[in-house]
VOGU-3710 file (C-alpha; in Angstrom, 3 decimals, decimal comma):
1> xxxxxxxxxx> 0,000/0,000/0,000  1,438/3,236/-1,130  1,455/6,102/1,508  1,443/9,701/0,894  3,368/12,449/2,414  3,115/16,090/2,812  6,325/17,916/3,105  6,237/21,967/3,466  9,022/24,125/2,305  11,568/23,444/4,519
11> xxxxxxxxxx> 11,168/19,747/5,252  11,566/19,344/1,784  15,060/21,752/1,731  16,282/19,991/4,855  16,042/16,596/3,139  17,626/17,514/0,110  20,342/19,376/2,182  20,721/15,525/3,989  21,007/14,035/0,782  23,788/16,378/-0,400
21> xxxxxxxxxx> 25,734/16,056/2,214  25,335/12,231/2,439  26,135/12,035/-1,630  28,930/14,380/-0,958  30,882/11,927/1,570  29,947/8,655/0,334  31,857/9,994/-3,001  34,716/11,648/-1,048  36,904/12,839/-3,813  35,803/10,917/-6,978
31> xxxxxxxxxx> 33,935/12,768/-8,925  30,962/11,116/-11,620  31,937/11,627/-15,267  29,276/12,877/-17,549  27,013/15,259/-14,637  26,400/17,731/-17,029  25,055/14,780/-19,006  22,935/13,972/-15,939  21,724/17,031/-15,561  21,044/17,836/-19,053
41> xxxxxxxxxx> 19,151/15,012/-19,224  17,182/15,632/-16,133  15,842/18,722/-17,580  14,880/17,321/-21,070  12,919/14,530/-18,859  11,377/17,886/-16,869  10,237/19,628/-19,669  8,904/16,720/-21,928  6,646/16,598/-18,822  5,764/19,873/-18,843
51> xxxxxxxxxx> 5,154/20,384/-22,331  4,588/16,684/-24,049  3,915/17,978/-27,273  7,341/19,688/-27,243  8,152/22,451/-29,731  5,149/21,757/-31,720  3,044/23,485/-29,211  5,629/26,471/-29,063  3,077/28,634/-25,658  3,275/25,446/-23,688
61> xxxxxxxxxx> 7,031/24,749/-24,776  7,645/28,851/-23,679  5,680/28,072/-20,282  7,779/24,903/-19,383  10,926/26,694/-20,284  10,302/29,297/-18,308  9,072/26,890/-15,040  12,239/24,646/-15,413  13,720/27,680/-15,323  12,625/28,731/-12,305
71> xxxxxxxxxx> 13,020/25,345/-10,992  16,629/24,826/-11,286  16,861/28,506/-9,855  15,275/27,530/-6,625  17,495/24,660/-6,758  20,753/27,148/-7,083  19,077/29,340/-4,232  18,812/26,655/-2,157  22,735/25,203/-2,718  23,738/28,480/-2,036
81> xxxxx> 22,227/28,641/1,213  24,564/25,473/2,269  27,173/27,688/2,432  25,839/30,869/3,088  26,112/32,436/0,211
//
C-alpha cells in the first residue's frame, strides 16, 4: 500500500540538504563523469513533462521553459544557502 506524504518548504530543503551532504561523503573525492550529461538530461525529462507535445506546441514549450527555469533557480538558491552564500 502506497502512503502519501506532505512535506512543506523546509522539510523538503532539509532533506535535500541531507542528501547532499550524504552524496557528498559517500563519493569523497571521486567525482561522476558525464554530470552535465545527468543534468542535461534531467531537464529534457522535466520539460517533456511539462510540455509533451514539445516544440510543436511552441506557448506550452515557452511556459515549461520558463518553469524549469525557475526550478533549477530555486534549486541554485537553495545550494547556495549550504554555504551561506
Amino acid at each position: 500500500m502506497k502512503n502519501t506524504i506532505r512535506l512543506n518548504e523546509r522539510e523538503m530543503t532539509r532533506l535535500i540538504k541531507r542528501i547532499v551532504k550524504e552524496n557528498e561523503e559517500s563519493m569523497g573525492d571521486e567525482r561522476m563523469s558525464g554530470d552535465i550529461n545527468q543534468v542535461m538530461d534531467f531537464g529534457y525529462e522535466m520539460l517533456n513533462n511539462y510540455a509533451p507535445d514539445g516544440p510543436r506546441n511552441r506557448r506550452q514549450y515557452e511556459r515549461a521553459i520558463d518553469q524549469l527555469e525557475k526550478d533549477f533557480n530555486y534549486t541554485i538558491r537553495n545550494l547556495r544557502g549550504n554555504i551561506g552564500m
